[in-house]
ZAMARGU-4260 file (C-alpha; in steps of 0.2 Angstrom, whole numbers, plus 5000, padded with zeros to 4 digits):
<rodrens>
0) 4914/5003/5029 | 4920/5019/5036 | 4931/5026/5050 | 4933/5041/5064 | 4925/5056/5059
5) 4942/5069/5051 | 4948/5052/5044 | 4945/5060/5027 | 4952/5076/5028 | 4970/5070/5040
10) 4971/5055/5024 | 4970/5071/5012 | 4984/5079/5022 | 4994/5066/5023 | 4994/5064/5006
15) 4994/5083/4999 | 5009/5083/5011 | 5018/5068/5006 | 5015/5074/4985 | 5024/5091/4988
20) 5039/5083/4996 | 5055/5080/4981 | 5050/5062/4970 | 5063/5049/4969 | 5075/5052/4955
25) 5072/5073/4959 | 5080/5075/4975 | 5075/5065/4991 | 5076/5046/4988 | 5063/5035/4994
30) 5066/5028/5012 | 5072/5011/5013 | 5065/4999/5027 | 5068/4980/5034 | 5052/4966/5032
35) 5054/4958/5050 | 5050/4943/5040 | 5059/4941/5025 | 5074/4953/5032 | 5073/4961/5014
40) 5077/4980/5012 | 5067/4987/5001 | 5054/5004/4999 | 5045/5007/5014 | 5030/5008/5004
45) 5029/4992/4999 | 5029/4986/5016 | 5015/4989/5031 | 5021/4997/5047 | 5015/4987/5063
50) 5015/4996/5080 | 5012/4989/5097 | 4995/4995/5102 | 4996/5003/5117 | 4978/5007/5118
55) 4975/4988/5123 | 4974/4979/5139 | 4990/4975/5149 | 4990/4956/5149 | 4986/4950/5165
60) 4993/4933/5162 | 5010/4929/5169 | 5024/4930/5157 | 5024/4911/5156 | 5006/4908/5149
65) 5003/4908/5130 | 4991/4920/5131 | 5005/4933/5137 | 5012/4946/5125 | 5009/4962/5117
70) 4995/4966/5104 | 5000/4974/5088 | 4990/4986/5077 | 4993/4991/5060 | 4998/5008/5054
75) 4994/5009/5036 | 4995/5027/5032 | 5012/5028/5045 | 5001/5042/5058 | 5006/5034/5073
80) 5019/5038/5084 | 5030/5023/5092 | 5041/5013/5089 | 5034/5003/5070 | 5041/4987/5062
85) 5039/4982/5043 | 5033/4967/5036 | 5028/4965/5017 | 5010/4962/5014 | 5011/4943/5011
90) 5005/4928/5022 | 5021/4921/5021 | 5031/4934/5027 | 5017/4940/5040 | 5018/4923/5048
95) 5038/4924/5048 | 5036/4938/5059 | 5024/4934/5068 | 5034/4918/5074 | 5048/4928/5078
100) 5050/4943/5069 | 5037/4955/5081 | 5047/4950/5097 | 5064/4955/5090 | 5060/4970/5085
105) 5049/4975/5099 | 5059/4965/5112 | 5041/4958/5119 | 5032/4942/5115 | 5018/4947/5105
110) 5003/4937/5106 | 4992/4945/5088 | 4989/4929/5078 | 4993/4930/5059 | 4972/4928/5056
115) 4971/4943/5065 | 4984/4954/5057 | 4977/4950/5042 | 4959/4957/5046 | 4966/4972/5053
120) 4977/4975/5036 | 4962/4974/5026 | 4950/4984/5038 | 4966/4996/5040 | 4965/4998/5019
125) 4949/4998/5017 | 4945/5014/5031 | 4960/5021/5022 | 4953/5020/5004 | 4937/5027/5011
130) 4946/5043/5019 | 4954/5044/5005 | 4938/5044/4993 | 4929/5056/5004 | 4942/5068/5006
135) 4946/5068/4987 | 4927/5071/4983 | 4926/5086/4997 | 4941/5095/4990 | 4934/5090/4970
140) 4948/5078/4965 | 4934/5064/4963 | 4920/5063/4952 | 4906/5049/4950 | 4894/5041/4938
145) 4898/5031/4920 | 4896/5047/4910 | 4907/5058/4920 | 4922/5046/4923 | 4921/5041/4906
150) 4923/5062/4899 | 4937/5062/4914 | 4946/5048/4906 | 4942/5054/4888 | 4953/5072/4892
155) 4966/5064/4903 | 4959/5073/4919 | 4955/5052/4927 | 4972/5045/4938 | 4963/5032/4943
160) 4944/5024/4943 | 4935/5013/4955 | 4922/5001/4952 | 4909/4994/4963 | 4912/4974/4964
165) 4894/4972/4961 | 4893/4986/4947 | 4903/4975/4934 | 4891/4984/4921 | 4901/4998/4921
170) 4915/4989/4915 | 4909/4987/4898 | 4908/5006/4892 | 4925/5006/4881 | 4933/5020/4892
175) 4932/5010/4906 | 4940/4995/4896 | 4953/5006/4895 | 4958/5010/4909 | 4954/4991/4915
180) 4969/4986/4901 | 4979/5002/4905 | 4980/4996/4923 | 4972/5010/4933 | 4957/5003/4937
185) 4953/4994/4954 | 4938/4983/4961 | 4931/4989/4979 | 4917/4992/4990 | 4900/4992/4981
190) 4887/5002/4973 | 4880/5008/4990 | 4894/5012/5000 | 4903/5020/4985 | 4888/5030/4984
195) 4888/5035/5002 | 4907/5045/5001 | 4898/5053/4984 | 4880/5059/4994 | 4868/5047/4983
200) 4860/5031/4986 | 4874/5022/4973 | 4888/5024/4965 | 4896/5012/4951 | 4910/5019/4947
205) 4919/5036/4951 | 4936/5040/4947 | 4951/5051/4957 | 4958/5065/4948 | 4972/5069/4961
210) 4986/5059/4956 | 4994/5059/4974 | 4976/5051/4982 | 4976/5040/4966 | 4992/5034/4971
215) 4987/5031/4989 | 4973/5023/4985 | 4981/5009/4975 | 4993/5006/4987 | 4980/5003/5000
220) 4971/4992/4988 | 4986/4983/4984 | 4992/4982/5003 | 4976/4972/5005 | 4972/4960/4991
225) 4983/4945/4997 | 4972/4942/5013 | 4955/4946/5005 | 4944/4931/5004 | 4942/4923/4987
230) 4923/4931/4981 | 4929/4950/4986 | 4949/4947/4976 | 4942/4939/4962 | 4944/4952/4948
235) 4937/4954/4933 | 4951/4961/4924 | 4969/4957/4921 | 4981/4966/4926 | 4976/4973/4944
240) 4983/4988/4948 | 5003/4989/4948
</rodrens>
């Protein structure tokens, strides 16, 4: 876990920013985009942004070797400049694109293979959630520990709380239970990296009190859960996060 140094604080920007801006229904409506794969127009956020990353080697094969062909990277939080391509956050539409989806819209063979992408949309969530995490704790919109997510939930204050995978314990303080049923409770991480965004050896459970980060938060989650391995995805609750 973990990312560049300012991940935190440029997440928390991004989403303080993207919170002040008019809500669908109020004003702006929410931006519509194409999955390269399915060729269904839907909410951009519902789908993750793909860029050619022009940080990696020039092939050095000719144009006619397998090999050949652009790398892409992943642009969760939509930071990067360049031109992006959407693709919903399934395998099945993933491999659509990457078959012929990619080229079209970046006119360029692309040579990133579906196993690929997928690690990089889960590394990509995960770094996220943690810049996230961290700048919500710096700027107080995160508290940790049973006994304080459980008074944050009790007065409303709680938007969304995150459990340790190997802290399941937590999960059966009624509060929690709650939330678990009430569908704003995700599994991540564990007790020892949770506890490093917070400054303490472990952390079980905390919870976001910024509704904006929560948001951001879940989404990442979300974005990530179809190409997690089966031990980390399993939850131990119904309903995940909607």
């Amino acid at each position: 876990m973990g990312g560049p140094e300012g991940d935190d604080e440029s997440a928390m920007m991004a989403v303080e920013t993207k919170t002040n801006e008019p809500r669908e229904g109020q004003g702006k409506p929410a931006p519509l985009r194409t999955c390269v794969g399915c060729a269904n127009r839907v909410p951009a956020n519902e789908l993750v942004r793909v860029i050619v990353d022009e940080s990696s080697p020039s092939p050095i094969c000719t144009p006619t070797e397998s090999t050949s062909g652009a790398v892409l990277a992943v642009d969760l939080a939509d930071s990067r400049f360049g031109r992006g391509a959407h693709v919903h956050p399934s395998l099945d539409c993933l491999g659509k694109a990457l078959k012929s989806g990619f080229a079209r819209a970046f006119k360029t063979r692309v040579k990133t293979s579906v196993a690929e992408m997928a690690a990089q949309i889960v590394a990509s969530a995960d770094r996220r959630i943690v810049g996230l995490v961290a700048g919500a704790r710096r700027a107080r919109h995160a508290v940790s520990g049973a006994d304080v997510v459980c008074a944050a939930l009790r007065d409303g204050r709680a938007a969304l709380v995150v459990v340790a995978r190997d802290g399941a314990a937590a999960t059966t303080l009624p509060e929690i239970q709650r939330a678990i049923a009430q569908g704003m409770a995700i599994a991540w991480s564990n007790k020892k990296d949770l506890g490093a965004l917070f400054g303490r050896d472990e952390v079980a459970v905390c919870a976001v009190l910024h509704k904006g980060v929560a948001a951001a938060i879940a989404s990442a989650h979300r974005t990530s859960q179809p190409f997690m391995d089966g031990a980390r995805s399993e939850p131990w609750w119904s309903p995940e996060v909607r």
